[in-house]
DRENBAKOL-638144 format. One line per 2 residues: number of its first residue (from 1); their letters; for each residue x, y, z of N, C-alpha, C. Coordinates in nm, 3 decimals. Layout:
! residues N
NUM) A) X Y Z X Y Z X Y Z ~ ...
! end
This chain:
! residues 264
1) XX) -3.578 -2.016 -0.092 -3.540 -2.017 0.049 -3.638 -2.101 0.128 ~ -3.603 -2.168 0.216 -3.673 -2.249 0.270 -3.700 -2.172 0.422
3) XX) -3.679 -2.090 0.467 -3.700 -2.021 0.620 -3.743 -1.936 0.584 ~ -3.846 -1.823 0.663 -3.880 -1.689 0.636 -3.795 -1.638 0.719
5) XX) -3.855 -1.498 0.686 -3.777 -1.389 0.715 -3.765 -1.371 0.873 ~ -3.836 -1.408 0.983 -3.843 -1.366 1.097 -3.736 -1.492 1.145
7) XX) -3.715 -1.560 1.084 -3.620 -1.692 1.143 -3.485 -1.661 1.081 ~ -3.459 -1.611 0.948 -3.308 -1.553 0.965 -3.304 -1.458 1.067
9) XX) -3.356 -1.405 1.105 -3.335 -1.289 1.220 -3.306 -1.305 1.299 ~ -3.348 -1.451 1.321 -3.344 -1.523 1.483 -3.224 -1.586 1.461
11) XX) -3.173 -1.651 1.323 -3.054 -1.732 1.373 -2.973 -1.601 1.396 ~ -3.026 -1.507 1.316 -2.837 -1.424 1.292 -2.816 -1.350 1.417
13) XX) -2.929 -1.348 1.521 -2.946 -1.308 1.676 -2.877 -1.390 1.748 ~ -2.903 -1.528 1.723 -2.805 -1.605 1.797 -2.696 -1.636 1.762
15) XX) -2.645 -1.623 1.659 -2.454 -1.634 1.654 -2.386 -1.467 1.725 ~ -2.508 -1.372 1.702 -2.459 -1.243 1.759 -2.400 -1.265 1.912
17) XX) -2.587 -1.309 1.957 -2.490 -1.354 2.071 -2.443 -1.434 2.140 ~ -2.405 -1.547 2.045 -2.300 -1.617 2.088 -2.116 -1.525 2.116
19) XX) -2.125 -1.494 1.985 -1.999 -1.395 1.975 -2.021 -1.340 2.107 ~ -2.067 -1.242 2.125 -2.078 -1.131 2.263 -2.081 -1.210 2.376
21) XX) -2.078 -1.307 2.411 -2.134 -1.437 2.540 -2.023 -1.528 2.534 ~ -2.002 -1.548 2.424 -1.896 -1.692 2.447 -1.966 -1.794 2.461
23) XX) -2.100 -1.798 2.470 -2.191 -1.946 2.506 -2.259 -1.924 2.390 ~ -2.195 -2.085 2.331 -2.159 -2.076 2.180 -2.289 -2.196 2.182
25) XX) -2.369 -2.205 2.022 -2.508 -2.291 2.026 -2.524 -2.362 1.904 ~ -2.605 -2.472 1.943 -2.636 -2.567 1.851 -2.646 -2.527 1.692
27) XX) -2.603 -2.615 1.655 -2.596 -2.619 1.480 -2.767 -2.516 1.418 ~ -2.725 -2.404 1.325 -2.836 -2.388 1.271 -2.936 -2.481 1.225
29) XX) -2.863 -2.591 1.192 -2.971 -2.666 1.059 -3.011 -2.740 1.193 ~ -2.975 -2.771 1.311 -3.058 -2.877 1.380 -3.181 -2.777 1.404
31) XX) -3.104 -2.612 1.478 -3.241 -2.539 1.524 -3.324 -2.505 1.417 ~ -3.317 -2.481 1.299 -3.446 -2.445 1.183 -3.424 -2.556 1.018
33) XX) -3.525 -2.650 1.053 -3.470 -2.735 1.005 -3.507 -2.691 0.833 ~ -3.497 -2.742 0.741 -3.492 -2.695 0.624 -3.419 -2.590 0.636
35) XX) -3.321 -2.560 0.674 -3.205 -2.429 0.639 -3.133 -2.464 0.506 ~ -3.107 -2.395 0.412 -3.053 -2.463 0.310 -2.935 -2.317 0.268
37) XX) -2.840 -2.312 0.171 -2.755 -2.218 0.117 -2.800 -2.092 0.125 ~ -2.919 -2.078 0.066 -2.974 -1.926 0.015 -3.029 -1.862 0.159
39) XX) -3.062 -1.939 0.242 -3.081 -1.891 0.361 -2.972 -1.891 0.437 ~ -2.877 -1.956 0.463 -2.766 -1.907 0.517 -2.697 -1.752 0.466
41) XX) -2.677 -1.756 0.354 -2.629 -1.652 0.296 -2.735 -1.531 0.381 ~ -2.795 -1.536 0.325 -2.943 -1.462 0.407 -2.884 -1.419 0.518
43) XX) -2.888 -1.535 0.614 -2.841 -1.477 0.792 -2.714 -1.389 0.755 ~ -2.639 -1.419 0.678 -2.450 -1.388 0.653 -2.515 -1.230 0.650
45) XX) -2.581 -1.190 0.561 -2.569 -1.049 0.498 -2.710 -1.006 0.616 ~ -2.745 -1.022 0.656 -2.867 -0.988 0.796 -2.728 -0.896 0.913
47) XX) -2.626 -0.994 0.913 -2.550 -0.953 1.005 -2.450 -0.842 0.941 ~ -2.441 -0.858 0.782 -2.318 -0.746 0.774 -2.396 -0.656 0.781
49) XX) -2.554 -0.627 0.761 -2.601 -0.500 0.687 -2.607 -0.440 0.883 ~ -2.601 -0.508 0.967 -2.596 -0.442 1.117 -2.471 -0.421 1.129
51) XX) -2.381 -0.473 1.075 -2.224 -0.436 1.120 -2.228 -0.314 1.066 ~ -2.233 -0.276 0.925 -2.192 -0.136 0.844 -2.346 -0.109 0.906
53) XX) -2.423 -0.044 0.941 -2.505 0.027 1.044 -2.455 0.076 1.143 ~ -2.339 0.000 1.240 -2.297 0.024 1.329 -2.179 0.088 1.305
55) XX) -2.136 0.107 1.177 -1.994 0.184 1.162 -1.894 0.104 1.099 ~ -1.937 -0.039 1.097 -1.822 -0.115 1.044 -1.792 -0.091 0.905
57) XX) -1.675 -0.105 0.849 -1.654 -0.101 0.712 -1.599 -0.212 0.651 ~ -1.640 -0.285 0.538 -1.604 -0.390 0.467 -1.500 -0.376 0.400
59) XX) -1.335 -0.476 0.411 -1.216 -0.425 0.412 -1.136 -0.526 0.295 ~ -1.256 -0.624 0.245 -1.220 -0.738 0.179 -1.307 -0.861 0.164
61) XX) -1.261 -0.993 0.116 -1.364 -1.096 0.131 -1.281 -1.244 0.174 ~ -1.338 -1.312 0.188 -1.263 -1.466 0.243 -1.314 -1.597 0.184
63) XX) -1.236 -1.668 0.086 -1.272 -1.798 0.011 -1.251 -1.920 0.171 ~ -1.339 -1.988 0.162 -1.381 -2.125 0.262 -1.363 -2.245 0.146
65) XX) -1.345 -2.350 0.288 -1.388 -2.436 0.179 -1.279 -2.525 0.036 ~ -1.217 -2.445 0.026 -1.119 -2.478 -0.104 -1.013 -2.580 -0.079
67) XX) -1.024 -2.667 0.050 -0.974 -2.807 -0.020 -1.095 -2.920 -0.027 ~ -1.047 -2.995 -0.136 -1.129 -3.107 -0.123 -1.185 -3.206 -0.032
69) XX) -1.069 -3.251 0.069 -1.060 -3.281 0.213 -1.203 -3.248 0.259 ~ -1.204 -3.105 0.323 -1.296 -2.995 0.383 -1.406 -3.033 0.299
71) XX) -1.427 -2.991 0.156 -1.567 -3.014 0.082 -1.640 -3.143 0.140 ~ -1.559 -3.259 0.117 -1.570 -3.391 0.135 -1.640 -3.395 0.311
73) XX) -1.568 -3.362 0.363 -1.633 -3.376 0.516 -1.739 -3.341 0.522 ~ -1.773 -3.165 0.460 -1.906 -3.093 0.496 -2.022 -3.141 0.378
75) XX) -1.996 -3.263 0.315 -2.059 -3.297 0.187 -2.100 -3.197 0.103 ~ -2.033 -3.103 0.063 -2.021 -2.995 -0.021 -1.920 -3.002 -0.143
77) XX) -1.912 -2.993 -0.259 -1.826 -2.962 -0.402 -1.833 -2.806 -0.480 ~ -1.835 -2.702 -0.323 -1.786 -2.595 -0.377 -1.751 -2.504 -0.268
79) XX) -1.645 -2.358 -0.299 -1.623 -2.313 -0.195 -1.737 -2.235 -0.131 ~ -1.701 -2.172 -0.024 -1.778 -2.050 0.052 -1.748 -1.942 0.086
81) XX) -1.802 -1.843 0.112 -1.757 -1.691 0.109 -1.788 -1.595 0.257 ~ -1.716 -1.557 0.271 -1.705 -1.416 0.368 -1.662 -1.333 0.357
83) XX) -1.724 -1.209 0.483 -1.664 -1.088 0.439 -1.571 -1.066 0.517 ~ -1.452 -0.965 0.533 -1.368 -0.952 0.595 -1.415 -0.805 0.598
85) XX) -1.417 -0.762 0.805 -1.440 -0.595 0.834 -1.312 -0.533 0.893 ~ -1.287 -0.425 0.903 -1.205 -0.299 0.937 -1.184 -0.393 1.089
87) XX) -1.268 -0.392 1.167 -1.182 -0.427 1.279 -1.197 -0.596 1.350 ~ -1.104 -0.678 1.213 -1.088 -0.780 1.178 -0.899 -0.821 1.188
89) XX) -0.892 -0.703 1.143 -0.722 -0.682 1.092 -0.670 -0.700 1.222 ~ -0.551 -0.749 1.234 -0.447 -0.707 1.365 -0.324 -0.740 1.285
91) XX) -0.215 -0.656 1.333 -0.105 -0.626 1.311 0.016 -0.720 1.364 ~ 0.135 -0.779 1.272 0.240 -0.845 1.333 0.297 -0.816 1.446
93) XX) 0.350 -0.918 1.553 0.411 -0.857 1.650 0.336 -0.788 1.800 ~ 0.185 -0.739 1.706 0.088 -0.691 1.848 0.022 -0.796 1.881
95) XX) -0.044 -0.801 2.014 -0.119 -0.940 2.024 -0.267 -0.955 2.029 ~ -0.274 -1.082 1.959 -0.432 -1.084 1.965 -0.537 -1.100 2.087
97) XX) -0.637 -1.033 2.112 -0.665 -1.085 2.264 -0.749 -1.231 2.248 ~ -0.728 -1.324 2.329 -0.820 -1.430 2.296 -0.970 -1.393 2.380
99) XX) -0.961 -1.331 2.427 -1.098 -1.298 2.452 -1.194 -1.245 2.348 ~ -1.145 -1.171 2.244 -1.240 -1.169 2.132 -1.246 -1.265 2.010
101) XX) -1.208 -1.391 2.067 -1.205 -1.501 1.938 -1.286 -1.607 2.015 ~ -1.368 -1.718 1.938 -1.462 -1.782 1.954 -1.416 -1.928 1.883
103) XX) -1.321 -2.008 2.002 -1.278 -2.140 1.955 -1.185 -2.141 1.819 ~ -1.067 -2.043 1.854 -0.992 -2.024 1.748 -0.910 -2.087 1.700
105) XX) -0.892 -2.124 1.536 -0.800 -2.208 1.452 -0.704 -2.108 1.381 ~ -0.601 -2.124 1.344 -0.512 -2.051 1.238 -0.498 -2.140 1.086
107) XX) -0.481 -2.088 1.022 -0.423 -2.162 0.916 -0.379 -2.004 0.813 ~ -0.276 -2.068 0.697 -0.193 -2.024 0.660 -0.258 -1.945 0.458
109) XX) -0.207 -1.873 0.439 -0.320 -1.838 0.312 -0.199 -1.780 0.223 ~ -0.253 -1.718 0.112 -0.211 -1.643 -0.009 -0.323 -1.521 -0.004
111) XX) -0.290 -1.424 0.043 -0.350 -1.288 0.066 -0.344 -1.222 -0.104 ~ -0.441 -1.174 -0.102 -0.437 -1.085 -0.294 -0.522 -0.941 -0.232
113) XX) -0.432 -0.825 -0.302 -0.470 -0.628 -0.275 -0.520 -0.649 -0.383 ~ -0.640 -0.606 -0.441 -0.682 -0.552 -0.576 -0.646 -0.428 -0.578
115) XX) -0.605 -0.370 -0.713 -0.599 -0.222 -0.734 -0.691 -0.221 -0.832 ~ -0.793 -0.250 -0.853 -0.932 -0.234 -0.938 -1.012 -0.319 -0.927
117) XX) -1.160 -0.234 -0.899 -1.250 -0.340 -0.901 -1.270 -0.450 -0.981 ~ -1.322 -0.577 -0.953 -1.318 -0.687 -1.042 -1.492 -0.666 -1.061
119) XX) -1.580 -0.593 -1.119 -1.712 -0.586 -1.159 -1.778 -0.607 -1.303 ~ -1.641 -0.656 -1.385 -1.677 -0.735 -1.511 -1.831 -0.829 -1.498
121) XX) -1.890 -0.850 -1.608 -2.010 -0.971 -1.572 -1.918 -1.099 -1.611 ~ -1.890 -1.199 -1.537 -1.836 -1.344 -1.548 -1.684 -1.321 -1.591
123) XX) -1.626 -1.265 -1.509 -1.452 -1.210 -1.507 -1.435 -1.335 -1.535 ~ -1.291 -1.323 -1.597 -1.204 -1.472 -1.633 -1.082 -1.427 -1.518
125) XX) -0.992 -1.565 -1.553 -0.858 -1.534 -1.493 -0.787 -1.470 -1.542 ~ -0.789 -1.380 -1.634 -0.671 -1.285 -1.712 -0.733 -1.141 -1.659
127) XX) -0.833 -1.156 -1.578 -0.936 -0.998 -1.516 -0.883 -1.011 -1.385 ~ -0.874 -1.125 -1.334 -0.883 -1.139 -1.180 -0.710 -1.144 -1.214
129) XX) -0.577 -1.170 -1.274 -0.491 -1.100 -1.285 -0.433 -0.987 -1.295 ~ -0.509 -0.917 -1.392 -0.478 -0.782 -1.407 -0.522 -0.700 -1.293
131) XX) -0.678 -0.733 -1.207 -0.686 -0.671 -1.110 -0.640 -0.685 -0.953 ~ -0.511 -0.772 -0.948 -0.435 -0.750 -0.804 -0.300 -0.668 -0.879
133) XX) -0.304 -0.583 -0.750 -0.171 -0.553 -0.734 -0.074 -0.636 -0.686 ~ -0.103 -0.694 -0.564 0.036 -0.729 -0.496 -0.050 -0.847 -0.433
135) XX) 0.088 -0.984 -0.363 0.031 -1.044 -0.278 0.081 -1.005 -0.176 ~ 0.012 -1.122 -0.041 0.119 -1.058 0.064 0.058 -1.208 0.114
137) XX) 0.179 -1.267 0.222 0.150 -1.369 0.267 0.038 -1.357 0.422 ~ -0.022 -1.434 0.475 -0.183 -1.376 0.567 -0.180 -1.540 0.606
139) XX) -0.213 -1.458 0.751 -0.266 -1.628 0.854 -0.441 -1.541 0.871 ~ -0.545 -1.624 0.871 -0.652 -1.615 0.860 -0.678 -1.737 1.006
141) XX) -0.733 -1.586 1.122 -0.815 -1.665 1.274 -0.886 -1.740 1.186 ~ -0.950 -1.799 1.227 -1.128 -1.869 1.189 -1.183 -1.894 1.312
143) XX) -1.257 -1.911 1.357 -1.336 -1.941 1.460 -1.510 -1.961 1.418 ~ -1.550 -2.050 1.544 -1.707 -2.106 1.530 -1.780 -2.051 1.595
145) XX) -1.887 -1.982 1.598 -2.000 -1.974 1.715 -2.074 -2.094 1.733 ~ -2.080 -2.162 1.659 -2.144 -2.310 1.671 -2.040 -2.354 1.809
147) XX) -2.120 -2.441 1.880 -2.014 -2.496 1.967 -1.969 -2.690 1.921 ~ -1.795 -2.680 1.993 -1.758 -2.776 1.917 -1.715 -2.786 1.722
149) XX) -1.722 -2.679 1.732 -1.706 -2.736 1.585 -1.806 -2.748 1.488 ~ -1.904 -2.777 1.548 -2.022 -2.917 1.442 -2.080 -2.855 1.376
151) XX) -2.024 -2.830 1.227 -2.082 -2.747 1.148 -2.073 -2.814 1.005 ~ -2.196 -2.783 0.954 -2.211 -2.853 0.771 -2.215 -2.682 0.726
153) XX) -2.250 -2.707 0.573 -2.232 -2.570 0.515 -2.287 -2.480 0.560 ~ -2.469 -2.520 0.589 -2.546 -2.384 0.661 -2.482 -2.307 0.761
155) XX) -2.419 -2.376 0.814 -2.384 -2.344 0.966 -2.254 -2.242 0.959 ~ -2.188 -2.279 0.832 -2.017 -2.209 0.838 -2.082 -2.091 0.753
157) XX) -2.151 -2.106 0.660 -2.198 -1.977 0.530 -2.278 -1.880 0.666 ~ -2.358 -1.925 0.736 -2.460 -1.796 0.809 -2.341 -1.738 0.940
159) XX) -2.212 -1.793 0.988 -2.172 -1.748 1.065 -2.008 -1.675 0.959 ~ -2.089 -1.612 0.859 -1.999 -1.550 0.792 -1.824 -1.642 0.781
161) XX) -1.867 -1.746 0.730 -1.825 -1.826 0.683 -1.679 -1.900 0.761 ~ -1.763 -1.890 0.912 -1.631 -1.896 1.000 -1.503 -1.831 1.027
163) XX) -1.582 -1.710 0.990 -1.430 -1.610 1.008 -1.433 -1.493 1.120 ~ -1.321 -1.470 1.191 -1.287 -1.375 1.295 -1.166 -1.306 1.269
165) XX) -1.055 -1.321 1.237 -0.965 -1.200 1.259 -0.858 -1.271 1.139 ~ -0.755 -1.185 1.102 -0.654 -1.180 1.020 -0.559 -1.098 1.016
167) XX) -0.398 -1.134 1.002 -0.274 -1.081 0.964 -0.210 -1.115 0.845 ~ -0.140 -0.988 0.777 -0.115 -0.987 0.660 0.028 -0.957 0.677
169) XX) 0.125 -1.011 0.586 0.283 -1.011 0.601 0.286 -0.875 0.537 ~ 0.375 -0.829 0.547 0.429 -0.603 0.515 0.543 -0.617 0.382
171) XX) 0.543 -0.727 0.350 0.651 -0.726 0.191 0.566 -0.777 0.132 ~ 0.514 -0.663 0.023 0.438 -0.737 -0.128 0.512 -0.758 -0.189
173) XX) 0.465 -0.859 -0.297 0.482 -0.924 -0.409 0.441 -0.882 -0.516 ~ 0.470 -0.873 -0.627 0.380 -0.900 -0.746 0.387 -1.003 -0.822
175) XX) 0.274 -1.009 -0.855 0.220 -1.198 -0.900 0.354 -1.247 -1.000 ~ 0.427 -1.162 -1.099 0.519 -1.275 -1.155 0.663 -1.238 -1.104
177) XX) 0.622 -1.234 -0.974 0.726 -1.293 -0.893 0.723 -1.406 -0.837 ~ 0.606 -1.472 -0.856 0.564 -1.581 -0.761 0.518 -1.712 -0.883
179) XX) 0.541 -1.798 -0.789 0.482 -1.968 -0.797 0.411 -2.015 -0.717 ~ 0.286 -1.962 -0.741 0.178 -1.956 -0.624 0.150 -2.108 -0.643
181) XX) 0.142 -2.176 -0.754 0.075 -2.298 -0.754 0.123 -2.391 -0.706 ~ 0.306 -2.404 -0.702 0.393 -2.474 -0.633 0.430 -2.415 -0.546
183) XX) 0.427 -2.302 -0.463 0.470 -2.233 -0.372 0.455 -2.365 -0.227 ~ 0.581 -2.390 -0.163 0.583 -2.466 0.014 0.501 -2.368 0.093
185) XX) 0.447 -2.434 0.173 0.405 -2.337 0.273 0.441 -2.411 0.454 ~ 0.505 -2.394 0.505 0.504 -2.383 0.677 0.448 -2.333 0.773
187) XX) 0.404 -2.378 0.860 0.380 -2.267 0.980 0.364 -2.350 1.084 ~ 0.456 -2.286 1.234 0.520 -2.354 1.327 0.421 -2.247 1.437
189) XX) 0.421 -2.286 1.564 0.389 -2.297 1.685 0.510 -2.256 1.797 ~ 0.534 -2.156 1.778 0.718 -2.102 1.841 0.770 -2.238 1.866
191) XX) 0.840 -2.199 1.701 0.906 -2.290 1.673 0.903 -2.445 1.615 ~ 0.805 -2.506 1.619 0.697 -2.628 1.626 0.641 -2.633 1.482
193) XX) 0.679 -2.731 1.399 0.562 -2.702 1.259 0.454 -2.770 1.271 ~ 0.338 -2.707 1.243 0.220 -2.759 1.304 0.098 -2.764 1.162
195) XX) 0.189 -2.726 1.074 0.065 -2.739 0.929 0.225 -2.716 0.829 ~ 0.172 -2.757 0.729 0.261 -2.773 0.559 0.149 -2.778 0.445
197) XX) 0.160 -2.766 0.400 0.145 -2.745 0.244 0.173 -2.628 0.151 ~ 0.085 -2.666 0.032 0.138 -2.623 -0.106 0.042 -2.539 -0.157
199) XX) 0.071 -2.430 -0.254 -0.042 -2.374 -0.358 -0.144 -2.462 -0.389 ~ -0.102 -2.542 -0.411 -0.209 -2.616 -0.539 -0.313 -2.666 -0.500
201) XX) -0.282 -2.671 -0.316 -0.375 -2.710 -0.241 -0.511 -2.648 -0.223 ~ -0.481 -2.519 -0.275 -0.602 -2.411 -0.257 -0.651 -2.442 -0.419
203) XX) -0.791 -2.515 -0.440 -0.851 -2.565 -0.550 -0.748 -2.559 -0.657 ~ -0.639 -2.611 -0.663 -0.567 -2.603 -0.756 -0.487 -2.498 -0.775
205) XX) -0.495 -2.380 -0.724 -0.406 -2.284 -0.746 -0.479 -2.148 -0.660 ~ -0.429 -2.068 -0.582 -0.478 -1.999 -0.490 -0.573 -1.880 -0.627
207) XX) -0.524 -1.861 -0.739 -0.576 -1.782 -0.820 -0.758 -1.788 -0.895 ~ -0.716 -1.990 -0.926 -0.928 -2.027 -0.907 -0.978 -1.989 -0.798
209) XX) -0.926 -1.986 -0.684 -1.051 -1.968 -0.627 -1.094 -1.797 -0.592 ~ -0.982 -1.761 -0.615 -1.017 -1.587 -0.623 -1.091 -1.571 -0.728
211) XX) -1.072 -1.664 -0.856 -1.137 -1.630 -0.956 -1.319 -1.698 -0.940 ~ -1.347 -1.791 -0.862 -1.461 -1.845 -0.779 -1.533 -1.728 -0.722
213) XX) -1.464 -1.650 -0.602 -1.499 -1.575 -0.570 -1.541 -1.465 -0.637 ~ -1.445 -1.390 -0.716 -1.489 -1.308 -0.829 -1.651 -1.307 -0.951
215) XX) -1.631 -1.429 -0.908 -1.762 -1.447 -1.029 -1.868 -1.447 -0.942 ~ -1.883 -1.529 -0.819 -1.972 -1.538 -0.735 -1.977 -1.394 -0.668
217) XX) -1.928 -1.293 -0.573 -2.004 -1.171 -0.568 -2.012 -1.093 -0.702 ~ -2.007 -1.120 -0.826 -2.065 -1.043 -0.913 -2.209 -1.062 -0.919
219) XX) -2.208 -1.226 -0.918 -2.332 -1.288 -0.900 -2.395 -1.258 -0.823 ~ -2.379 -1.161 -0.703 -2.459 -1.125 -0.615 -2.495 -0.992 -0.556
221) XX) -2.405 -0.930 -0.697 -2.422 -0.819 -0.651 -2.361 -0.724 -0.564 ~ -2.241 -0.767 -0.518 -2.157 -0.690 -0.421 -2.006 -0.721 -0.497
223) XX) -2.004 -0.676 -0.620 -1.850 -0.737 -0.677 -1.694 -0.697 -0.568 ~ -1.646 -0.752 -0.578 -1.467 -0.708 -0.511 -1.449 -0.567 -0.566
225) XX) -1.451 -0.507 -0.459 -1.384 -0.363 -0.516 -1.203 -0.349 -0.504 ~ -1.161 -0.235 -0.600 -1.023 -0.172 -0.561 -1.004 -0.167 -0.420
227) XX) -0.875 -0.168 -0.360 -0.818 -0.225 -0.232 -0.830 -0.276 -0.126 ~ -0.972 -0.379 -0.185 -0.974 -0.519 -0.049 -0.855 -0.561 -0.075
229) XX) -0.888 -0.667 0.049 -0.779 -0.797 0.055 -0.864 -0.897 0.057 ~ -0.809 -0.992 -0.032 -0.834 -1.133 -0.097 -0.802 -1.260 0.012
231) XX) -0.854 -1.316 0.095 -0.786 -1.428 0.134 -0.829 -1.545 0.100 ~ -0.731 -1.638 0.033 -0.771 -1.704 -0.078 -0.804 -1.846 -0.095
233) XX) -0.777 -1.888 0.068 -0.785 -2.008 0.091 -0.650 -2.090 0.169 ~ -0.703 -2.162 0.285 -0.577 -2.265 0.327 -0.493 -2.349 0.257
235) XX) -0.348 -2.291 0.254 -0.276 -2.398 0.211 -0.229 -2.542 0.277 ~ -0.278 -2.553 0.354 -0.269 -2.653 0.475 -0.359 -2.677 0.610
237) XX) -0.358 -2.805 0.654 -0.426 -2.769 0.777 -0.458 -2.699 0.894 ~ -0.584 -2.596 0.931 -0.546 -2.540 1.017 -0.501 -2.642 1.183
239) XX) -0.432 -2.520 1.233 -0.398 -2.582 1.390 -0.493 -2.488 1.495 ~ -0.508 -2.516 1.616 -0.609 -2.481 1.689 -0.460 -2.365 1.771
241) XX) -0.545 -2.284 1.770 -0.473 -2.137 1.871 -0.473 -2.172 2.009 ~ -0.380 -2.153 2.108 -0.337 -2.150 2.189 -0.234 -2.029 2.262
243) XX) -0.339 -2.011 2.395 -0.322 -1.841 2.398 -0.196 -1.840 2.441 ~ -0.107 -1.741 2.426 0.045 -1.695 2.490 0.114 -1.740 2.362
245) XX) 0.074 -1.787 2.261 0.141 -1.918 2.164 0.163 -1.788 2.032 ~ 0.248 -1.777 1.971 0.273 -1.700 1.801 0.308 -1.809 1.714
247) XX) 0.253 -1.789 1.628 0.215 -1.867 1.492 0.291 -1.804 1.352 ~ 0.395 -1.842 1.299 0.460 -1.807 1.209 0.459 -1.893 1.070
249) XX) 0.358 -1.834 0.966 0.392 -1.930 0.833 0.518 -1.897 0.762 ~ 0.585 -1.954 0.692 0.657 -1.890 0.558 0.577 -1.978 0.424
251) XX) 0.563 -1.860 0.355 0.556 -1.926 0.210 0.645 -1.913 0.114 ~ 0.701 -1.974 0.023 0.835 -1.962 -0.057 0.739 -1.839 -0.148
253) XX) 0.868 -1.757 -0.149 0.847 -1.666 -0.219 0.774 -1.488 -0.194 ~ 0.721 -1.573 -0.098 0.611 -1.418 -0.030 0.682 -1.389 0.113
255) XX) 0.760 -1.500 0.174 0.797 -1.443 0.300 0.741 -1.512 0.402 ~ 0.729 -1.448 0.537 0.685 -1.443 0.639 0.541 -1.395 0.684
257) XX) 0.493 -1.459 0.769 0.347 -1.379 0.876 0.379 -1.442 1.005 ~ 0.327 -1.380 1.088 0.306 -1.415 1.223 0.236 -1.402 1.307
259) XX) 0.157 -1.442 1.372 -0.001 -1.389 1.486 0.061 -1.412 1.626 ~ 0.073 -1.293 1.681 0.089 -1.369 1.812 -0.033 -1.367 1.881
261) XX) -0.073 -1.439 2.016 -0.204 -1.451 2.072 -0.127 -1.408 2.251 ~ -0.258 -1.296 2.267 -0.239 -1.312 2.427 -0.324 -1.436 2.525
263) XX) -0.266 -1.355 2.627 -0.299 -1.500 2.728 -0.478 -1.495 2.781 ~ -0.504 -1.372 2.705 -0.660 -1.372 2.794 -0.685 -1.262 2.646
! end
């Protein structure tokens, strides 16, 4: 690690309160320079271990990162990880307030329920199969505390990997019902298509990178337990949220999601 300990404290103070303020701040790596992975991660888990302090409960995890595109921009050749908490979730049809989102994007995913922990040492893909139950199709908020955008890896990994809120479609699947790897994906802007793509877009198949993920929190010690939710990566570009606006993907095969956003 290249930062001590009193300076993760300090960044993970200031994305706190950025969130709580809305006056959103300069790139970590400009403010502590040598910030590198292991210290981001660092700030990431500084902030969950105050969330579950405060009552929060960890409800799942979130793959970043997983197109090439994205790697390529943030000069990175691998994904990134977050956690997903209890009051993260919002429900189809209710609305999101934009007042608790921080420069919000949507984009469109392949949601995975485990019904068993994945805590094998170095799970394969025939582990990380057997352990989902169901999919369900999921638009994944994202949002920055960084302002503008301007973020390289340090910056997206310590602000819990750019994630804020999520909806999950109410008809599961089970996996060989599906063609996740060729699966279309849509999602319109009432009415408006505003992103497209495909499975395959998510590192090749929305299933590597669950299986990415899988290996990596084993690696760290916090493996995927029985009934998170998996979100597994963008199948397409996200679009920027716009309040009063509902956002509807379909993915062949899984169905429907929809976010609507209020006006404040």
């Amino acid at each position: 690690m290249a930062i001590d300990s009193n300076a993760i404290a300090r960044a993970a103070e200031l994305l706190r309160d950025a969130k709580a303020s809305g006056q959103f701040i300069a790139p970590l790596r400009d403010t502590f320079p040598g910030l590198d992975a292991d210290d981001a991660y660092a700030i990431q888990n500084h902030n969950t271990q105050l969330k579950l302090r405060s009552g929060a409960r960890i409800v799942g995890a979130k793959i970043g990162l997983t197109s090439p595109a994205v790697q390529k921009q943030l000069g990175v050749d691998t994904p990134d990880y977050g956690l997903l908490f209890d009051d993260m979730g919002f429900g189809e049809g209710l609305p999101i307030p934009m007042a608790g989102l921080q420069q919000p994007k949507v984009e469109a995913e392949v949601g995975f329920v485990l019904g068993r922990d994945l805590d094998l040492p170095n799970p394969t893909i025939i582990d990380v199969i057997n352990a989902i139950d169901y999919a369900l199709p999921a638009l994944e908020i994202v949002g920055s505390r960084i302002a503008g955008w301007n973020i390289k890896l340090v910056d997206t990994v310590a602000d819990n990997a750019s994630s804020s809120a999520f909806v999950v479609g109410g008809s599961p699947k089970k996996l060989g019902e599906l063609d996740l790897r060729g699966c279309k994906m849509a999602m319109d802007r009432d009415g408006e298509v505003v992103s497209t793509g495909i499975g395959a877009a998510c590192l090749g198949h929305p299933l590597n990178a669950t299986l990415w993920l899988a290996k990596t929190m084993v690696r760290v010690g916090a493996p995927l337990k029985a009934g998170y939710l998996v979100l597994s990566g963008a199948l397409g570009p996200m679009a920027t949220v716009e309040a009063g606006k509902t956002y509807t993907a379909r993915i062949d095969g899984l169905g429907s999601v929809s976010a609507s956003f209020d006006l404040k």
